[in-house]
TIVEX-900887 format. One record per atom (N, C-alpha, C): residue number from 1; residue in one letter; atom name; x negated, y, z. Coordinates in steps of 0.1 Angstrom, whole numbers, plus 2048, in hexadecimal, padded with zeros to 3 digits. Atoms other than C-alpha are relative to their C-alpha. Example, Ala and Ser with C-alpha at 12.3 -4.5 7.8 and 13.67 -1.06 7.14 Angstrom:
% TIVEX-900887
  fifi  drengu  zavo    X    Y    Z
     1       a     N  7F7  7F4  800
     1       a    CA  785  7D3  84E
     1       a     C  7F7  80C  800
     2       s     N  809  7F5  800
     2       s    CA  777  7F5  847
     2       s     C  808  80B  808
***
This chain:
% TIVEX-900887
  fifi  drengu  zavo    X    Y    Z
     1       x     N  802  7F2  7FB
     1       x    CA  80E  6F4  7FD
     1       x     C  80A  809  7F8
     2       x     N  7F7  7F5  807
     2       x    CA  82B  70C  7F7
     2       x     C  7FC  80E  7FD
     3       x     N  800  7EE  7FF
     3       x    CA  82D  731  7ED
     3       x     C  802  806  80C
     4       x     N  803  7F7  7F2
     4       x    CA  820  749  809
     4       x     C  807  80B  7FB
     5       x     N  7F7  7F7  803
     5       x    CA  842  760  801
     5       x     C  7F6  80F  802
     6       x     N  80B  7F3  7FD
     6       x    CA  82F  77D  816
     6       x     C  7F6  804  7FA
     7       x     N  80B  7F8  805
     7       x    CA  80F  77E  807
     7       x     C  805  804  7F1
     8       x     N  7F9  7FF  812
     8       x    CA  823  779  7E2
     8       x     C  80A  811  800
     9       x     N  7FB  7F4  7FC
     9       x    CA  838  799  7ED
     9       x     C  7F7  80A  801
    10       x     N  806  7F3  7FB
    10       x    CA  81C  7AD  7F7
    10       x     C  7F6  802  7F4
    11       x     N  808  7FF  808
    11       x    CA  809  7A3  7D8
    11       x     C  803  804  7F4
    12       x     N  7F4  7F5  808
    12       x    CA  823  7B1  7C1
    12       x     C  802  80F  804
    13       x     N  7FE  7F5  7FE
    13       x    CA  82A  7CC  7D5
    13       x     C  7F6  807  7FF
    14       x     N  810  7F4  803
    14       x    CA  802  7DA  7D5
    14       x     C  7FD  7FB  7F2
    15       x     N  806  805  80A
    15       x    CA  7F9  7CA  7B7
    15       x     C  80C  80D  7F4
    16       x     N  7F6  7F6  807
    16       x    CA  81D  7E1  7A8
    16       x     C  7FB  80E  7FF
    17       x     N  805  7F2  7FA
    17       x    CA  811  7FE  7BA
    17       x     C  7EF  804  7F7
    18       x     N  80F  7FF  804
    18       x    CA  7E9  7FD  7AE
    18       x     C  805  800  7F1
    19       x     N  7FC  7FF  808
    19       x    CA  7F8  7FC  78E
    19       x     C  803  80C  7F8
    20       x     N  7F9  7F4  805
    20       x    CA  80D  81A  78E
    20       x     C  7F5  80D  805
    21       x     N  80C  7F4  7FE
    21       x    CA  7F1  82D  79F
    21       x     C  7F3  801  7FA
    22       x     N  810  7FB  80C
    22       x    CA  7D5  829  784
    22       x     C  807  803  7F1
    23       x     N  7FA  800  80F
    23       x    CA  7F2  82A  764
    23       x     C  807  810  804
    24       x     N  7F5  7F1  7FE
    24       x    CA  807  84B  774
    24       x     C  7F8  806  809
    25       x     N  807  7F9  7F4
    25       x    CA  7ED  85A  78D
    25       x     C  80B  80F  804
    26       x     N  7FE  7F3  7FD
    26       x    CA  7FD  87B  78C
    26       x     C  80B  804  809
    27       x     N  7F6  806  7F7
    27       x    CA  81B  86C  7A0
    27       x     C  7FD  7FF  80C
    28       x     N  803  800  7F0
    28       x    CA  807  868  7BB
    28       x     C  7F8  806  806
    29       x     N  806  7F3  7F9
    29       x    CA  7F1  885  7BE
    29       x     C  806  807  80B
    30       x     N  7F8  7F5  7F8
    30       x    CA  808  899  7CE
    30       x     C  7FF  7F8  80B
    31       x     N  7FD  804  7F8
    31       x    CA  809  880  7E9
    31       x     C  7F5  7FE  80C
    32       x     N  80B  800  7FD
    32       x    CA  7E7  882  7F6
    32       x     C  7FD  80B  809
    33       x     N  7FE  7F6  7F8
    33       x    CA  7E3  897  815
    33       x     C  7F5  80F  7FA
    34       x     N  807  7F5  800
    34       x    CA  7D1  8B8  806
    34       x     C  7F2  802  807
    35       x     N  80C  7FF  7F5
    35       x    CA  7B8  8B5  827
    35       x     C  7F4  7F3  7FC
    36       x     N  807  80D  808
    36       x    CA  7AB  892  814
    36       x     C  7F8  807  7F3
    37       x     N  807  7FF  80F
    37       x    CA  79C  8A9  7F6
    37       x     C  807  7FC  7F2
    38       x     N  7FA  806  809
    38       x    CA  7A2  8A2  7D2
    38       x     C  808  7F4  7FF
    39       x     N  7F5  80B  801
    39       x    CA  7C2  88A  7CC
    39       x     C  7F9  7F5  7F5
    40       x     N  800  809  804
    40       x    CA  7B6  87A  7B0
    40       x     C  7F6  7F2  802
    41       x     N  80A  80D  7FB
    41       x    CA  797  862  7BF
    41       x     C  807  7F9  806
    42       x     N  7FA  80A  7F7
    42       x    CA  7B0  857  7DC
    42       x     C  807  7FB  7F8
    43       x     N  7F6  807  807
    43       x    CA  7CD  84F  7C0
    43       x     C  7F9  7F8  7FA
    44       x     N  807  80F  808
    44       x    CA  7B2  83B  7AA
    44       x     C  7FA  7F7  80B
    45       x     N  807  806  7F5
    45       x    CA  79F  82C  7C8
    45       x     C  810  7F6  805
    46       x     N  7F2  808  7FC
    46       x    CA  7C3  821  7D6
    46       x     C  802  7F8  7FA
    47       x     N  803  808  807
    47       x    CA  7C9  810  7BA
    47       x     C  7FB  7F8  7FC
    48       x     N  80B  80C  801
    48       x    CA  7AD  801  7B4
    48       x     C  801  7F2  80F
    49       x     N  801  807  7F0
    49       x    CA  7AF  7F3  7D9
    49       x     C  80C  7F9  801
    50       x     N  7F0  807  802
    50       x    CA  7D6  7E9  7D5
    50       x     C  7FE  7F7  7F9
    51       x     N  803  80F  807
    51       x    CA  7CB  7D1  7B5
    51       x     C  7F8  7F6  804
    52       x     N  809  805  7FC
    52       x    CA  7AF  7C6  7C4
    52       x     C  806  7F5  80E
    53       x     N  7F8  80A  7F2
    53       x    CA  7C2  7BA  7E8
    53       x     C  808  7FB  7F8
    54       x     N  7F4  806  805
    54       x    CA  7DF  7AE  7CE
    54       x     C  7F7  7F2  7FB
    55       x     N  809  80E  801
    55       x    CA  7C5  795  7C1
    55       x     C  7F8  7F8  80D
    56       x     N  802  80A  7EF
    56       x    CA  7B9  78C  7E3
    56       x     C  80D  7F7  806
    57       x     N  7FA  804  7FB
    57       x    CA  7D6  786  7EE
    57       x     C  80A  7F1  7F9
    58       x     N  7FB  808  808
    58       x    CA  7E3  770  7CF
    58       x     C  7F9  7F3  7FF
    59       x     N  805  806  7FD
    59       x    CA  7C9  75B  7D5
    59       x     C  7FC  7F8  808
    60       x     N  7FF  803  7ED
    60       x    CA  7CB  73E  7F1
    60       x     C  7F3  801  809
    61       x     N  80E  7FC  7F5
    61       x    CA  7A6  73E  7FB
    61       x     C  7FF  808  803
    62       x     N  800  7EE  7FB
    62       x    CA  7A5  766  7FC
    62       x     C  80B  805  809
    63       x     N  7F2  7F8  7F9
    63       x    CA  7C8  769  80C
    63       x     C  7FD  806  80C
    64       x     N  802  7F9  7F6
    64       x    CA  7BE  770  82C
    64       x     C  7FB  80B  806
    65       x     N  805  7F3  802
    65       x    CA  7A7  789  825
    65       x     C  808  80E  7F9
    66       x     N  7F4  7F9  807
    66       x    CA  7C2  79A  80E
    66       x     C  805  805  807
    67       x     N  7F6  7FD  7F1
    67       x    CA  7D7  798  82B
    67       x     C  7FD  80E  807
    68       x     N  806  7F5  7FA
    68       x    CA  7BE  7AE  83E
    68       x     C  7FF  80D  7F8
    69       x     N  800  7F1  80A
    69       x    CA  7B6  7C5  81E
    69       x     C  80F  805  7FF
    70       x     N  7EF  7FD  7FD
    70       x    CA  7DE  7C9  81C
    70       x     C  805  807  80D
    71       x     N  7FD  7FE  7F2
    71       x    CA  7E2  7CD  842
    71       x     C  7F8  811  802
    72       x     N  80C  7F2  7FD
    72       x    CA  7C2  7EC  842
    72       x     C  807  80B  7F4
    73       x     N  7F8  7F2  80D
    73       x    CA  7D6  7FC  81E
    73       x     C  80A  808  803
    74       x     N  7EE  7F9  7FD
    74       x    CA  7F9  800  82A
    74       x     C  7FA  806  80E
    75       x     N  802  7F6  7F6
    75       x    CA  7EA  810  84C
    75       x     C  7FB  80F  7F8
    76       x     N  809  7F4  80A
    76       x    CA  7D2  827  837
    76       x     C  809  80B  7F9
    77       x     N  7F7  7FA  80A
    77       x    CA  7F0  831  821
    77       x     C  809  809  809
    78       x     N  7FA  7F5  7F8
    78       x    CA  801  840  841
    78       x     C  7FF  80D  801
    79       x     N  800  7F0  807
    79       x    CA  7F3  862  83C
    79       x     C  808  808  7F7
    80       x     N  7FC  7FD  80C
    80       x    CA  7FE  862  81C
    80       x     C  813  803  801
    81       x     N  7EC  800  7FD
    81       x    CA  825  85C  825
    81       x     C  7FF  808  80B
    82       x     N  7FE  7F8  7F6
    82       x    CA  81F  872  844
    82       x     C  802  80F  7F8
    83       x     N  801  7F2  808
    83       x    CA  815  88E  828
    83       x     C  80E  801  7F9
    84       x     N  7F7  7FE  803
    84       x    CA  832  886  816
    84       x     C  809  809  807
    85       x     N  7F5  7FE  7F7
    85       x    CA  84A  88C  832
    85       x     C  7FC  815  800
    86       x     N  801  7F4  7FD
    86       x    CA  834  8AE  838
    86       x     C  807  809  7F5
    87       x     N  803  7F3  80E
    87       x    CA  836  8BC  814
    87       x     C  815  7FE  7F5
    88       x     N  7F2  801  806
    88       x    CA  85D  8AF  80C
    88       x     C  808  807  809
    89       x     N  7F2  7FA  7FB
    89       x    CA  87F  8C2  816
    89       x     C  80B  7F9  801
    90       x     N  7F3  808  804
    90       x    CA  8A2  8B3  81C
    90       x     C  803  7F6  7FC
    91       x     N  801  80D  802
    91       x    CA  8AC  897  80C
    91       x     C  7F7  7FA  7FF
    92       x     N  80F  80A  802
    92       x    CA  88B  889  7FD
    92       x     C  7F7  802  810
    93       x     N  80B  808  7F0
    93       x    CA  87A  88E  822
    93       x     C  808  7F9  806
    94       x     N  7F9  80E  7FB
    94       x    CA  898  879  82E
    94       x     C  7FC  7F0  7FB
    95       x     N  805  812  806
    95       x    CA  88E  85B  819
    95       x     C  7EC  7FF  802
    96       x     N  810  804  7FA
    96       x    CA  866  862  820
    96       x     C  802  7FC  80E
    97       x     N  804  806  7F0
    97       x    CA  86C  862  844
    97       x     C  806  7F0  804
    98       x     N  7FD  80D  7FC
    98       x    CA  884  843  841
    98       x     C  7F6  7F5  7F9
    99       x     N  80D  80A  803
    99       x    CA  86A  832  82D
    99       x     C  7F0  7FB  809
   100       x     N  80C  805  7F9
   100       x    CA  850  834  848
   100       x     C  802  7F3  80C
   101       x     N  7FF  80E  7F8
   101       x    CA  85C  817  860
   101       x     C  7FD  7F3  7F8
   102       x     N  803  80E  80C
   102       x    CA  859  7FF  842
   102       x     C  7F2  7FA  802
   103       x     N  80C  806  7FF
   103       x    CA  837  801  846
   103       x     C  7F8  7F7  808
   104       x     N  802  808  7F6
   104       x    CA  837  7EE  867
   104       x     C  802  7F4  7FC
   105       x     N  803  812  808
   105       x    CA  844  7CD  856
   105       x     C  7FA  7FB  7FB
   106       x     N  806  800  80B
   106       x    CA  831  7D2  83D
   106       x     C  7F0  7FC  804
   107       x     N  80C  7FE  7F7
   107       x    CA  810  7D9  851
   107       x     C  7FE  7E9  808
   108       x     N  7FF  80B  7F8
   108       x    CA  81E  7B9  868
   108       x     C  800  7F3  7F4
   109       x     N  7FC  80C  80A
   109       x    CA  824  7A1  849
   109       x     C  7F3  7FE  7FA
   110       x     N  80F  804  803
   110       x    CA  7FE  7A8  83E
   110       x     C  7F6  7FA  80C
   111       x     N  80A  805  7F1
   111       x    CA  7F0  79E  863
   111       x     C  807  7F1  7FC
   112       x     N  7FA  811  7FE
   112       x    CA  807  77B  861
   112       x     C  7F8  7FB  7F1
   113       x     N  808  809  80F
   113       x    CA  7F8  774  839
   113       x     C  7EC  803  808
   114       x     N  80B  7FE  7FA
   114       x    CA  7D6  782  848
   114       x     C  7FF  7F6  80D
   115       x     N  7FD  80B  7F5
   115       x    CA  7DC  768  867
   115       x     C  7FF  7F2  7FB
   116       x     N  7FB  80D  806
   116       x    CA  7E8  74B  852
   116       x     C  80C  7FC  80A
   117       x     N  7F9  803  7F8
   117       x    CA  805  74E  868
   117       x     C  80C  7FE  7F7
***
């Protein structure tokens, strides 16, 4: 049985992220739509939920459920990058808005590890 690239990718990438959002929270407050209430539950809660799917997913019995918790995060997180776009100017809302398509592969690469496809 080889390395599942996908889930190993996605388990670095939330497992990186859940990281930087319970060691730097204050990085990601801002990014929290205002209409969600206090920033900092969603940034620790995030976190918590990013490590948490990063060990699902690192795991071959759990993977598939990973998959799923991975697949339900990166949709969830859409707001979030949608707020960006709202609350940035000029260049930096150029790279928020070009960052929102990513999340379609990304989204799609947690359905195929969530699949076992």
């Amino acid at each position: 049985m080889g390395i599942d690239v996908r889930a190993a990718g996605l388990a670095v990438a939330l497992g990186g992220s859940g990281v930087l959002h319970l060691l730097r929270p204050r990085t990601f407050d801002w990014m929290v739509p205002p209409e969600l209430g206090p920033a900092r539950p969603w940034v620790t809660g995030s976190g918590v939920a990013e490590l948490a799917t990063a060990g699902l997913l690192a795991v071959p019995a759990t993977r598939s459920l990973g998959g799923w918790a991975a697949a339900g995060l990166l949709a969830a997180f859409v707001p979030a990058h949608l707020h960006t776009v709202r609350a940035l100017s000029g260049r930096r809302r150029t790279v928020a808005l070009a960052r929102l398509p990513f999340q379609v592969p990304m989204v799609a690469a947690a359905l195929q590890v969530a699949r076992g496809v």
